[in-house]
PyMOL Python script that loads the backbone (N, CA, C, O; Angstrom):
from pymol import cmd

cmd.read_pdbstr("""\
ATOM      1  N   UNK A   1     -15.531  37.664  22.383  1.00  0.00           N
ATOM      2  CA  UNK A   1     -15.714  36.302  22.792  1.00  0.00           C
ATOM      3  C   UNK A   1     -16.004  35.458  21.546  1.00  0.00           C
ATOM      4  O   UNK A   1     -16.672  35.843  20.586  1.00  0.00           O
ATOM      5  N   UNK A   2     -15.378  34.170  21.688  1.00  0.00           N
ATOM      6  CA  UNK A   2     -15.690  33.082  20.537  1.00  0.00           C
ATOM      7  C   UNK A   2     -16.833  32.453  20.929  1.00  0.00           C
ATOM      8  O   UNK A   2     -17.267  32.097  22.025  1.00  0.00           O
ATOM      9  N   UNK A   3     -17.464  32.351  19.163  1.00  0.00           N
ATOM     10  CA  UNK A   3     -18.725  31.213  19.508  1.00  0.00           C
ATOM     11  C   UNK A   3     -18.246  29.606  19.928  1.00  0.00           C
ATOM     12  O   UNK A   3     -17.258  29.010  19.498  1.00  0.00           O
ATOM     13  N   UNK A   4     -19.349  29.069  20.981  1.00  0.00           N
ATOM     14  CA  UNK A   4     -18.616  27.769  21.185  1.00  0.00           C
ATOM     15  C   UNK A   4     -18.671  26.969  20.186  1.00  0.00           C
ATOM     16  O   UNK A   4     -19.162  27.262  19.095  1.00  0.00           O
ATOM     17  N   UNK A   5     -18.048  25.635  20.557  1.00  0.00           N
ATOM     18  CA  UNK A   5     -17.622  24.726  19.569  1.00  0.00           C
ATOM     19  C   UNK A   5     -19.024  24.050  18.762  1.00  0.00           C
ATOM     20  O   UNK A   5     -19.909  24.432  19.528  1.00  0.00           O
ATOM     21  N   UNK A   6     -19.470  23.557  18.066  1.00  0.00           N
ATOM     22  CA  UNK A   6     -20.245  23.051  17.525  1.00  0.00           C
ATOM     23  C   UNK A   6     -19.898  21.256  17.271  1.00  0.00           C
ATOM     24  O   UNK A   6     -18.934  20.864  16.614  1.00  0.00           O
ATOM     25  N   UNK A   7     -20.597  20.620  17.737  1.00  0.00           N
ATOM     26  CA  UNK A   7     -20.111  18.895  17.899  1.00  0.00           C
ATOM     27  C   UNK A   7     -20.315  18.295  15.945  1.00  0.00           C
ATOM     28  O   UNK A   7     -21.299  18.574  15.260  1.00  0.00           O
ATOM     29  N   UNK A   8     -19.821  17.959  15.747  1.00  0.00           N
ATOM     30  CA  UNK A   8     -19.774  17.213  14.798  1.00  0.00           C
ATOM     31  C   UNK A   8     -21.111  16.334  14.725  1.00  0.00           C
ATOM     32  O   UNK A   8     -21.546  15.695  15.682  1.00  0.00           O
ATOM     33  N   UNK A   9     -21.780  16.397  13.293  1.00  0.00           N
ATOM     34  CA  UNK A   9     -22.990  15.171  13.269  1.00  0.00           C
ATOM     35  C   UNK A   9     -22.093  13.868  13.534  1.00  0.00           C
ATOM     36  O   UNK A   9     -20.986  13.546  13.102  1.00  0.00           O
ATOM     37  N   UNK A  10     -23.184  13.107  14.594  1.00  0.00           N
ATOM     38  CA  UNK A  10     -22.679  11.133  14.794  1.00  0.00           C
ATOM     39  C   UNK A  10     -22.858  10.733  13.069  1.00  0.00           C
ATOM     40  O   UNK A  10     -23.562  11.090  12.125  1.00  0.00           O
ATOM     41  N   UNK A  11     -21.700   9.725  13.350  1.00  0.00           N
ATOM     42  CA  UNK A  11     -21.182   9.136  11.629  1.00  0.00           C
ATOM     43  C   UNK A  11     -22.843   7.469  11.818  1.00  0.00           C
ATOM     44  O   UNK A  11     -23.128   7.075  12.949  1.00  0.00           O
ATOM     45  N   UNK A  12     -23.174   7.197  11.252  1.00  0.00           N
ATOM     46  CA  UNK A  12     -23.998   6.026  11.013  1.00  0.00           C
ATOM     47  C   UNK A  12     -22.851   4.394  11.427  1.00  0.00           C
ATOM     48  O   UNK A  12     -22.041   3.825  10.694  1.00  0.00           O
ATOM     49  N   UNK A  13     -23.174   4.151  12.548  1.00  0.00           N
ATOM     50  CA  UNK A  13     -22.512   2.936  12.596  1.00  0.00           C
ATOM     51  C   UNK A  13     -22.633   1.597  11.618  1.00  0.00           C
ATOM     52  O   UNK A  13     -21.772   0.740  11.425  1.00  0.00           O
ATOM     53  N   UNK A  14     -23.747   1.671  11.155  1.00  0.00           N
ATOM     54  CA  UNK A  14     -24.118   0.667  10.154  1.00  0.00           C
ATOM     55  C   UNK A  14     -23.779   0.832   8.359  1.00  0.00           C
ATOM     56  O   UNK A  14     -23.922  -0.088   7.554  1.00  0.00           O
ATOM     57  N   UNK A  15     -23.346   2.123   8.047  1.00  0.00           N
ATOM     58  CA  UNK A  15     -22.894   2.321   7.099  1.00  0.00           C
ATOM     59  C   UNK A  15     -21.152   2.488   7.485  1.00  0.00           C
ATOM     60  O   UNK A  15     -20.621   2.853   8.534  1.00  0.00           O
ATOM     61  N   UNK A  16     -20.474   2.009   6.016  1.00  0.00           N
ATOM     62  CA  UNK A  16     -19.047   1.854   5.756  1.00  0.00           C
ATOM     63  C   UNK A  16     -18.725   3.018   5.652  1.00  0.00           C
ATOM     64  O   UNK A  16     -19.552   3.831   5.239  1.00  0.00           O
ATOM     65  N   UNK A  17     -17.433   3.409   6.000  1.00  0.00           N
ATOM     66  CA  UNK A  17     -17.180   4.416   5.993  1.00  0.00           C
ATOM     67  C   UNK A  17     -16.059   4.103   4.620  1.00  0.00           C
ATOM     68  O   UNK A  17     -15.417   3.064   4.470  1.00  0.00           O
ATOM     69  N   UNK A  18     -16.042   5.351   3.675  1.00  0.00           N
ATOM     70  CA  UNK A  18     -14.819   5.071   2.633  1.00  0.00           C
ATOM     71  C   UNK A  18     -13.495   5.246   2.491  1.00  0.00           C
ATOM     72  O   UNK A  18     -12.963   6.290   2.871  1.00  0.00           O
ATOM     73  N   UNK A  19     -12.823   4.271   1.942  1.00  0.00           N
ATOM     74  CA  UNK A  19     -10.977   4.735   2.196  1.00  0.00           C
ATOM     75  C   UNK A  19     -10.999   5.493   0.499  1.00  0.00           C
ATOM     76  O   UNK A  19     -11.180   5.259  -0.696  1.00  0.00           O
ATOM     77  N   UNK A  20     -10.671   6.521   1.486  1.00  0.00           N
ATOM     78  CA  UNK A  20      -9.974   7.539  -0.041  1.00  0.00           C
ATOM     79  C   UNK A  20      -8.985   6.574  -0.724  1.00  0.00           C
ATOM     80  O   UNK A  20      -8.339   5.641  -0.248  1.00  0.00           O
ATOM     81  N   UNK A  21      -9.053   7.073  -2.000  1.00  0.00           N
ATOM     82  CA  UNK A  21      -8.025   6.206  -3.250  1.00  0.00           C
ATOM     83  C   UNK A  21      -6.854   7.946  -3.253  1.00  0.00           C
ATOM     84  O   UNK A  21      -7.152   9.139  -3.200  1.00  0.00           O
ATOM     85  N   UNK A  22      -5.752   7.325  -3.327  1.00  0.00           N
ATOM     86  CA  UNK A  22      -5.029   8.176  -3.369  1.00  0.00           C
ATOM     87  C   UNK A  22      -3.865   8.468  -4.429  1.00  0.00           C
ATOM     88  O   UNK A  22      -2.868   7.746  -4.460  1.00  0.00           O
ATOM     89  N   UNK A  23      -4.081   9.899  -5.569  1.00  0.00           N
ATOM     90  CA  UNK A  23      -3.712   9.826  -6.420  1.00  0.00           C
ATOM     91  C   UNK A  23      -2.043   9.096  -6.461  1.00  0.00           C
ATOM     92  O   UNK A  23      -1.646   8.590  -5.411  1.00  0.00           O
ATOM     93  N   UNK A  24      -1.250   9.075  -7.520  1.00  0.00           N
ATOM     94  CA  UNK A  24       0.408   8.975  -7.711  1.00  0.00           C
ATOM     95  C   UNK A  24       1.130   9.854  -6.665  1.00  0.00           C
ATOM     96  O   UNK A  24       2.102   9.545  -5.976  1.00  0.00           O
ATOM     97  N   UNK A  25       0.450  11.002  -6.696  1.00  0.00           N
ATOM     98  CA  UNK A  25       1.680  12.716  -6.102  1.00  0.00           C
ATOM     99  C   UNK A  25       1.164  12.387  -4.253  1.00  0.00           C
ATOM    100  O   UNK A  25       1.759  12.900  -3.305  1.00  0.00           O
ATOM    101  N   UNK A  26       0.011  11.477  -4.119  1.00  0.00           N
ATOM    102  CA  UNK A  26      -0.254  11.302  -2.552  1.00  0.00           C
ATOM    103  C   UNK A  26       0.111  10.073  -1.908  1.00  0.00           C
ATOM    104  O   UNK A  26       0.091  10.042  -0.678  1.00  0.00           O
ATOM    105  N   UNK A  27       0.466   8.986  -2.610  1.00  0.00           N
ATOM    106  CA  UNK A  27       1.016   7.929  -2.155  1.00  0.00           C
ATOM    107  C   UNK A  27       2.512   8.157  -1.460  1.00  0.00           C
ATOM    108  O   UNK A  27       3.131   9.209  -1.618  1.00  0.00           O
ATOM    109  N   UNK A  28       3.006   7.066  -0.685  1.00  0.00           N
ATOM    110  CA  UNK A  28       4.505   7.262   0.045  1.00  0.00           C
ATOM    111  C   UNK A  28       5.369   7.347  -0.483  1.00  0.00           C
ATOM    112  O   UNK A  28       4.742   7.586  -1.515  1.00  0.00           O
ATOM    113  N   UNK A  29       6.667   7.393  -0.898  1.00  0.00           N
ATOM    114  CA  UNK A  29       7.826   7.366  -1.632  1.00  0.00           C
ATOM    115  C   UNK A  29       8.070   5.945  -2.069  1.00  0.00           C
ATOM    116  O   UNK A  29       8.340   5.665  -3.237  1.00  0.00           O
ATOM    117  N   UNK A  30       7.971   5.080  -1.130  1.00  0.00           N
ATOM    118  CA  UNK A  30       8.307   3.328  -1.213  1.00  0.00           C
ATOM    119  C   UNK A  30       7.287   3.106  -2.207  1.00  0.00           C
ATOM    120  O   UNK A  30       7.462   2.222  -3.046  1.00  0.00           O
ATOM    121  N   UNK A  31       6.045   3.942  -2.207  1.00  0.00           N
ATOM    122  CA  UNK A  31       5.082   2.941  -3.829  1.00  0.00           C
ATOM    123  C   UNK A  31       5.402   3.514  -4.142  1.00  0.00           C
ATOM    124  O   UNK A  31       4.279   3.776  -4.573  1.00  0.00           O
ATOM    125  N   UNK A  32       6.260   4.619  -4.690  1.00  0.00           N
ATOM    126  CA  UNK A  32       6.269   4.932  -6.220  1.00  0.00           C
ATOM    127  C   UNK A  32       7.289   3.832  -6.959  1.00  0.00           C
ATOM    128  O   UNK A  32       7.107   3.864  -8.176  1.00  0.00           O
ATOM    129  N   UNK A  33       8.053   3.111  -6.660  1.00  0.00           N
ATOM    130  CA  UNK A  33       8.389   2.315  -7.013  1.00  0.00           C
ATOM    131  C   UNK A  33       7.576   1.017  -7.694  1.00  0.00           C
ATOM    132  O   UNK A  33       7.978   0.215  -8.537  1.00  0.00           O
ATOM    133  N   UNK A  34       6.929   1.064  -7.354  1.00  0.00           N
ATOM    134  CA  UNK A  34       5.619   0.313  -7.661  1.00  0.00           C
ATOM    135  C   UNK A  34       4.913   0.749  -9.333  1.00  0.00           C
ATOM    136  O   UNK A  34       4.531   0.199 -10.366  1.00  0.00           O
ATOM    137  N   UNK A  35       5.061   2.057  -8.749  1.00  0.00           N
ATOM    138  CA  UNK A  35       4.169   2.691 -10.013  1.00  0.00           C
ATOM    139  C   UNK A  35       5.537   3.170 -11.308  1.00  0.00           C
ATOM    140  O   UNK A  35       5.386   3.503 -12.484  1.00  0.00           O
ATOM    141  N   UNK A  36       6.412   3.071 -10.747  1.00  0.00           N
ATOM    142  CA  UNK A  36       7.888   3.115 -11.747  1.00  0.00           C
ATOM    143  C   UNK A  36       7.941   1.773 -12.471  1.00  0.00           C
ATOM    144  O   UNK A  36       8.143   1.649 -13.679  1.00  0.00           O
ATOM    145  N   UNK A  37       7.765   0.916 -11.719  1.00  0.00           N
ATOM    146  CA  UNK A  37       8.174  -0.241 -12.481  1.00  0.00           C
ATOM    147  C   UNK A  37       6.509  -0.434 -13.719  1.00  0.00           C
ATOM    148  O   UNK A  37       6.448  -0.638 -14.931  1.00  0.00           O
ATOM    149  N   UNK A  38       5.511  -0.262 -12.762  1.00  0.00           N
ATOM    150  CA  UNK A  38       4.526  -0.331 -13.955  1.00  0.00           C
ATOM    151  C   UNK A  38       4.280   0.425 -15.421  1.00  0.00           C
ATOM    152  O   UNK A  38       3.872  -0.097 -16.459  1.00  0.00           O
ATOM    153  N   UNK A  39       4.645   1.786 -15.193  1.00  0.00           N
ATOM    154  CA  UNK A  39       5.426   2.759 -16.267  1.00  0.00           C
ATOM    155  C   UNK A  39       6.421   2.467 -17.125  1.00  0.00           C
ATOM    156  O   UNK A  39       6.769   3.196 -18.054  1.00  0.00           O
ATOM    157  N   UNK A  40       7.160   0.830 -16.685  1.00  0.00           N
ATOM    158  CA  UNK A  40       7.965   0.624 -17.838  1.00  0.00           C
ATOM    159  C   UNK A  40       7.243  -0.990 -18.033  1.00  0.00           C
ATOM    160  O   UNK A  40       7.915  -1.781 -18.695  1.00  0.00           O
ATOM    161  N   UNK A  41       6.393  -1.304 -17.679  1.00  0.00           N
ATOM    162  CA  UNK A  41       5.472  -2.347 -18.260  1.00  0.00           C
ATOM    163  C   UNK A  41       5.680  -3.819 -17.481  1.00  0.00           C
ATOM    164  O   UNK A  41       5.213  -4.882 -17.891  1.00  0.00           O
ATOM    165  N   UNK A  42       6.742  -3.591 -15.877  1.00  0.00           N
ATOM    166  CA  UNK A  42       6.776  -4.761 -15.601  1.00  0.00           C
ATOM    167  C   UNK A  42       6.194  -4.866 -14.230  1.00  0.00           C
ATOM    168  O   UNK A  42       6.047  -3.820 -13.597  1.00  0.00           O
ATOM    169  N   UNK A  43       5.887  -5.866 -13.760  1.00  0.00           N
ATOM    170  CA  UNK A  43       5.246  -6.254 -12.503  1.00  0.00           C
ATOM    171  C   UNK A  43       6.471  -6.770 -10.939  1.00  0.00           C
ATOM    172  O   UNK A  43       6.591  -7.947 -10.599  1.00  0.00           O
ATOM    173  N   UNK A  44       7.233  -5.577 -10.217  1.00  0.00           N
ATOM    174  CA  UNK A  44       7.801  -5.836  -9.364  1.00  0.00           C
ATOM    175  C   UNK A  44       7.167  -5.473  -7.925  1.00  0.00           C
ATOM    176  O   UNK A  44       6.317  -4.632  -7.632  1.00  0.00           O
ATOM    177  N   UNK A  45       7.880  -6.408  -7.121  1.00  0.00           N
ATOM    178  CA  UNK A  45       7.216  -6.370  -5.529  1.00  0.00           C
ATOM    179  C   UNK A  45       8.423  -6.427  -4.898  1.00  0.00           C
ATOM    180  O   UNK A  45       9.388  -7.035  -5.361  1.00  0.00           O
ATOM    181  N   UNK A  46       8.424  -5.691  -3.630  1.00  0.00           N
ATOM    182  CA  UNK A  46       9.840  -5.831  -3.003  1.00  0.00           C
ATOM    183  C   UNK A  46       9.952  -7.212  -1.857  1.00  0.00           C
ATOM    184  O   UNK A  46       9.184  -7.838  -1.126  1.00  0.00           O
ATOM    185  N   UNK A  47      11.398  -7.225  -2.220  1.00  0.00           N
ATOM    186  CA  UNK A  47      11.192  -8.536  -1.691  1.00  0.00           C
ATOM    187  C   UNK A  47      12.829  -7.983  -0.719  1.00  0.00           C
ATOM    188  O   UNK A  47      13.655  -7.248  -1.260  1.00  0.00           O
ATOM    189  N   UNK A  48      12.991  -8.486   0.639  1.00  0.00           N
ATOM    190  CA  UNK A  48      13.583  -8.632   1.518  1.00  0.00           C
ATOM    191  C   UNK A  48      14.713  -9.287   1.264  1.00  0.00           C
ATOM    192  O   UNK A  48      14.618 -10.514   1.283  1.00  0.00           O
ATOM    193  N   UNK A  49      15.916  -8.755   0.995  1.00  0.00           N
ATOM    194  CA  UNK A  49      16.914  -9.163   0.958  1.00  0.00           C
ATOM    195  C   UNK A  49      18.162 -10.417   1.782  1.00  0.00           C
ATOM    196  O   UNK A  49      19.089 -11.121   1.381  1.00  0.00           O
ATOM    197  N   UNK A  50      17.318 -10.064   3.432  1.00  0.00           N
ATOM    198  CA  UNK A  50      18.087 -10.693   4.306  1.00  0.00           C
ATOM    199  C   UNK A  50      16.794 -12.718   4.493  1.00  0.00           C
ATOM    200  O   UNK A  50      17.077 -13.914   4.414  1.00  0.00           O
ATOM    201  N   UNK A  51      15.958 -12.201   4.657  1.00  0.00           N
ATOM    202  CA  UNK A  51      14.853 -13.210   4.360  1.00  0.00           C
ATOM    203  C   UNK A  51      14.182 -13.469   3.360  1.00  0.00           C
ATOM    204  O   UNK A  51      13.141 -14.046   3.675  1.00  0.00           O
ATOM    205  N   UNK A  52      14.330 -13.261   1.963  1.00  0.00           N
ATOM    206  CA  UNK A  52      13.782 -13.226   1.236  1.00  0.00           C
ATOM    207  C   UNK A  52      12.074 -13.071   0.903  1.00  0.00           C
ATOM    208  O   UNK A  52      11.465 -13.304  -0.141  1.00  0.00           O
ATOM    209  N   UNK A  53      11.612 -12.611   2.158  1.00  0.00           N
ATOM    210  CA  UNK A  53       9.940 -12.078   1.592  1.00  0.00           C
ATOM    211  C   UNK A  53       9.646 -11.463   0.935  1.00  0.00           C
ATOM    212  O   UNK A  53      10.226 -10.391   0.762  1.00  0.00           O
ATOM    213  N   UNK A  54       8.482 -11.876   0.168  1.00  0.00           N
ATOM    214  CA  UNK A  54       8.232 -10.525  -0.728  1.00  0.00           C
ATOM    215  C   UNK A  54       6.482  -9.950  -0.234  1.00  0.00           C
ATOM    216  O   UNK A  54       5.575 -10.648   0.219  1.00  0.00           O
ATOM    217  N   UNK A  55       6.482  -8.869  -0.449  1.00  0.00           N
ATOM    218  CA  UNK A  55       5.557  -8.153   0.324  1.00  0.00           C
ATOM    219  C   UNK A  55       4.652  -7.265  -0.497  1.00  0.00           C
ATOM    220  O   UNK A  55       5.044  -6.512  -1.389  1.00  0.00           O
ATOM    221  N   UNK A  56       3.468  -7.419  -0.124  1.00  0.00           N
ATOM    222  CA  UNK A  56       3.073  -5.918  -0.788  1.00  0.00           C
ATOM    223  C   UNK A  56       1.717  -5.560   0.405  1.00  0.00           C
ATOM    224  O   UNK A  56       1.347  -6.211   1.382  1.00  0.00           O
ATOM    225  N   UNK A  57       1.249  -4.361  -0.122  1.00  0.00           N
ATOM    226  CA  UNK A  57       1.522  -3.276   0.004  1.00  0.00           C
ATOM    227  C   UNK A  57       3.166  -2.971   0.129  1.00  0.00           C
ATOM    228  O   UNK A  57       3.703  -3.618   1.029  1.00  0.00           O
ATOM    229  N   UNK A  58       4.012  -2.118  -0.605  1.00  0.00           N
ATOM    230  CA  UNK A  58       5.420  -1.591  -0.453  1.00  0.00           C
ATOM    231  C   UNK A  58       5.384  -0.866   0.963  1.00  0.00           C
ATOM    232  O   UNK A  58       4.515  -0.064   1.304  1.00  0.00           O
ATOM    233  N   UNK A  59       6.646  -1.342   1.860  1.00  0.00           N
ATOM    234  CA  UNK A  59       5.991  -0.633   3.337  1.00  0.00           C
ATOM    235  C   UNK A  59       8.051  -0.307   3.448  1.00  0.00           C
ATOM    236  O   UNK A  59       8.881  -0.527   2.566  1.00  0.00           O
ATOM    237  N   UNK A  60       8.204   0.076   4.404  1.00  0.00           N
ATOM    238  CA  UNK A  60      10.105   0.858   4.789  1.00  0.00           C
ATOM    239  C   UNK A  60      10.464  -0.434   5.468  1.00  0.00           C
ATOM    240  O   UNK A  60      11.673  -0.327   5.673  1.00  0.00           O
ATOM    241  N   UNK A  61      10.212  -1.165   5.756  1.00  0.00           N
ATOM    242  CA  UNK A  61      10.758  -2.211   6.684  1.00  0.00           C
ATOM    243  C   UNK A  61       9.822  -3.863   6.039  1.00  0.00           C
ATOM    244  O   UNK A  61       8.662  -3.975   5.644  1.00  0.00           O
ATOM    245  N   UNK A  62      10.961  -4.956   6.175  1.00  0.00           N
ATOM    246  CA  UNK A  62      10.249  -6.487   5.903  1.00  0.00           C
ATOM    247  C   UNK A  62       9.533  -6.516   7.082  1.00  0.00           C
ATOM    248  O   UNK A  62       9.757  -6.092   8.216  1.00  0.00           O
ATOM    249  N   UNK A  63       8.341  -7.292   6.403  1.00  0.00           N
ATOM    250  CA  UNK A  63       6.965  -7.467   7.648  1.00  0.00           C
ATOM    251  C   UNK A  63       7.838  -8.910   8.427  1.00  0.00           C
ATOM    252  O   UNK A  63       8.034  -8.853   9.641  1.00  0.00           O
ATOM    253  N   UNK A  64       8.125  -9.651   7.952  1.00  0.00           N
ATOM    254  CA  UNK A  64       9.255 -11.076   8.588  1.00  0.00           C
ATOM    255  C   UNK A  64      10.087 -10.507   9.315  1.00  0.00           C
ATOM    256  O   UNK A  64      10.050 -11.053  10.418  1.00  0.00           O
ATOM    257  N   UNK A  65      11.087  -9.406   9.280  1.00  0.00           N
ATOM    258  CA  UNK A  65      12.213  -9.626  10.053  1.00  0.00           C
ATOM    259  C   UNK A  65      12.795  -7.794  10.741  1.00  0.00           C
ATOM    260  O   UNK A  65      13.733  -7.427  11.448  1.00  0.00           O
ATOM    261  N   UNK A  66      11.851  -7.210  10.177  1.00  0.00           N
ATOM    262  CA  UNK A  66      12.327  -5.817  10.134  1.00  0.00           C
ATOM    263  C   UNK A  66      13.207  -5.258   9.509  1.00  0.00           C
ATOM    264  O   UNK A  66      13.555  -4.129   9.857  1.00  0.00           O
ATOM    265  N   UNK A  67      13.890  -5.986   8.264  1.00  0.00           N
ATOM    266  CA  UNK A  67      14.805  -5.801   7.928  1.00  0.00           C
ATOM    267  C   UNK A  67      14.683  -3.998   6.809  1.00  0.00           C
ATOM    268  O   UNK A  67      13.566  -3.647   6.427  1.00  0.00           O
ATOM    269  N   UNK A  68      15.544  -3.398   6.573  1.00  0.00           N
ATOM    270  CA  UNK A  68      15.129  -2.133   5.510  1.00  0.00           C
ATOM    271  C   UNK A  68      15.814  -2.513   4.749  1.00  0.00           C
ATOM    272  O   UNK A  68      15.481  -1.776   3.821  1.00  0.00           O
ATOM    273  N   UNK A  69      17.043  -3.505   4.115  1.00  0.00           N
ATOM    274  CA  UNK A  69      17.482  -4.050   2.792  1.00  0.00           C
ATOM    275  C   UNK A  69      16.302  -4.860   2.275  1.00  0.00           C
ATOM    276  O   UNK A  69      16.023  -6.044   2.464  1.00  0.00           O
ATOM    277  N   UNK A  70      15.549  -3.709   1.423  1.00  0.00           N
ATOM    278  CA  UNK A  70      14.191  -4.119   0.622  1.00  0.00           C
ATOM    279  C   UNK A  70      14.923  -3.521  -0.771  1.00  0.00           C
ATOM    280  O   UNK A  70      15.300  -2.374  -1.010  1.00  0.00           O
ATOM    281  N   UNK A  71      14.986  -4.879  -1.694  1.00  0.00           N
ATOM    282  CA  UNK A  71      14.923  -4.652  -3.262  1.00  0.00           C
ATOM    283  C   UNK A  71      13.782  -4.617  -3.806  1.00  0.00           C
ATOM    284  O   UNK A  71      12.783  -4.918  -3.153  1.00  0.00           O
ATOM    285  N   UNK A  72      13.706  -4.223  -5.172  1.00  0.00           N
ATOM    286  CA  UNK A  72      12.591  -4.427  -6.098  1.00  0.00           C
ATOM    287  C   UNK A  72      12.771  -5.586  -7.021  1.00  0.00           C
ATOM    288  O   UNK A  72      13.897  -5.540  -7.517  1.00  0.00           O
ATOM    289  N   UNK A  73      12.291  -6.290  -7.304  1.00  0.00           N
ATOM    290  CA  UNK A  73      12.551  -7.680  -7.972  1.00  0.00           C
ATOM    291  C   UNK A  73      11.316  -7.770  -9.203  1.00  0.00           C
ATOM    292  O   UNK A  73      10.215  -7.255  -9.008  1.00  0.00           O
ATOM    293  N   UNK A  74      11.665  -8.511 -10.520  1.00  0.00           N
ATOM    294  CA  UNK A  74      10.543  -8.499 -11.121  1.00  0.00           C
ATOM    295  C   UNK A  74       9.885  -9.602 -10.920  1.00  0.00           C
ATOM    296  O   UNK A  74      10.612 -10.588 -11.043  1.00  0.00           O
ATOM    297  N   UNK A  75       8.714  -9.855 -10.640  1.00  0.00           N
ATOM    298  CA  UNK A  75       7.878 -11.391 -10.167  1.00  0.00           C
ATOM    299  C   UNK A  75       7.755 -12.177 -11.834  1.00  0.00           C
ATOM    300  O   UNK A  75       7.830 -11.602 -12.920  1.00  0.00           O
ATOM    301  N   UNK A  76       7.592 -13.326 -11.626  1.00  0.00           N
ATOM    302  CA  UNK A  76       7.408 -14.560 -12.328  1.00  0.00           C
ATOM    303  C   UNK A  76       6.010 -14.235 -13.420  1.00  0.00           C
ATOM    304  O   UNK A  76       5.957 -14.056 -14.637  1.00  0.00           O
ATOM    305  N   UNK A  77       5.087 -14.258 -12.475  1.00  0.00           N
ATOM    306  CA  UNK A  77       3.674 -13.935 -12.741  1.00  0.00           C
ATOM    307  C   UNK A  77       3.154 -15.194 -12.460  1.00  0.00           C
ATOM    308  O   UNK A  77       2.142 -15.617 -13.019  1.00  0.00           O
ATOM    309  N   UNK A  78       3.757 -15.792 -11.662  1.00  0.00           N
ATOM    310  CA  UNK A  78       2.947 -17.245 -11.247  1.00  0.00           C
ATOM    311  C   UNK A  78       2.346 -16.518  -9.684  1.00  0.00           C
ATOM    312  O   UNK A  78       2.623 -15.495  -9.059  1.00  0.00           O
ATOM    313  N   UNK A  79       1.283 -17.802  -9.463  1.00  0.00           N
ATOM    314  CA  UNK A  79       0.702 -17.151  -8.039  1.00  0.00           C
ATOM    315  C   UNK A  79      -0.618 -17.786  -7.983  1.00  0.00           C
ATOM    316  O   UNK A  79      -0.939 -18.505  -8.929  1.00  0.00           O
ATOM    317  N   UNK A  80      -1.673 -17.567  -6.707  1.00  0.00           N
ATOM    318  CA  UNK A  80      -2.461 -18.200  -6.657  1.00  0.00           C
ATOM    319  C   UNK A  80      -3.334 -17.179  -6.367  1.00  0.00           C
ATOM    320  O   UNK A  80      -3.068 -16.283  -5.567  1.00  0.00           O
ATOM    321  N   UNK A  81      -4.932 -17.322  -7.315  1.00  0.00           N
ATOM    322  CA  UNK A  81      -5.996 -16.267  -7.007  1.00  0.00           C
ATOM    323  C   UNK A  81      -6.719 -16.603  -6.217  1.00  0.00           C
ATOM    324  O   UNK A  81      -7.566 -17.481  -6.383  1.00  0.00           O
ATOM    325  N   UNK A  82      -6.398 -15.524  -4.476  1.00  0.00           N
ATOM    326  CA  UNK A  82      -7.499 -15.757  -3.665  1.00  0.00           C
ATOM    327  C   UNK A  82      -8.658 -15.096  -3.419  1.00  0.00           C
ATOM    328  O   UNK A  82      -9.456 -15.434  -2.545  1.00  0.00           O
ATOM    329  N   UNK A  83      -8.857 -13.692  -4.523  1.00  0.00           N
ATOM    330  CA  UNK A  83     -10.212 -13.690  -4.142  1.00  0.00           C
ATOM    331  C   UNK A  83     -10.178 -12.690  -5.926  1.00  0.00           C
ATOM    332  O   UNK A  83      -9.219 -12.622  -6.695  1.00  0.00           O
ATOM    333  N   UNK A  84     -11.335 -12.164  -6.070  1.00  0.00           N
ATOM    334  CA  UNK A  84     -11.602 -11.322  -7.297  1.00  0.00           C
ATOM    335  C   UNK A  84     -13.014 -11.072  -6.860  1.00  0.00           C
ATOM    336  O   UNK A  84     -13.611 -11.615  -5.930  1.00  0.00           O
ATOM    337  N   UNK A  85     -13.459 -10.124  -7.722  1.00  0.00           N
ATOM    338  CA  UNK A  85     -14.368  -8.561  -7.782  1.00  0.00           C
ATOM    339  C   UNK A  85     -14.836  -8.259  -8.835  1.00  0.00           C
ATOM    340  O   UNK A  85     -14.115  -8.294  -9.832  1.00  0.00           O
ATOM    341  N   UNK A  86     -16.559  -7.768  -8.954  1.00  0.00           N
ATOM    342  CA  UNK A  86     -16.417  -7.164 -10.358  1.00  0.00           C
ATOM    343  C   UNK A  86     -17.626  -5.758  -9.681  1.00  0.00           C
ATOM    344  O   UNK A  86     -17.965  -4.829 -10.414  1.00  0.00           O
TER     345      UNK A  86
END
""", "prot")
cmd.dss("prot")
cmd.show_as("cartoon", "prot")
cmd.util.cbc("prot")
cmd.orient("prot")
């Protein structure tokens, strides 16, 4: 006979729970593109071919239209800072 199950300790509702950071070899296939283009020193985001959005997080489909004709494009470096961290 098996011993029974043992319940898991309750997690603290008032404490955050943490999002793992996830190395290069654990990220999706769509960021490594991300991390390709930074390896050759430039700053690209994919941008939607049929609507032209550009998106990030890198995801398989445009968040606008569903579209999967997603290029990689190199950005301007113009833009507006909405928040920062130290």
């Amino acid at each position: 006979m098996t011993p029974p199950l043992v319940r898991p300790p309750r997690k603290n509702p008032i404490l955050r729970t943490r999002v793992a950071t996830l190395p290069p070899g654990g990220r999706s296939r769509v960021a490594l593109g991300l991390t390709a283009a930074a390896a050759r020193g430039r700053f690209e985001l994919q941008t939607c071919a049929e609507c032209g959005t550009v998106q990030y997080p890198p995801r398989e489909a445009c968040v606008a239209c569903l579209s999967a004709n997603l290029v990689w494009r190199a950005q301007d470096g113009t833009g507006e800072l909405v928040s920062e961290t130290t």
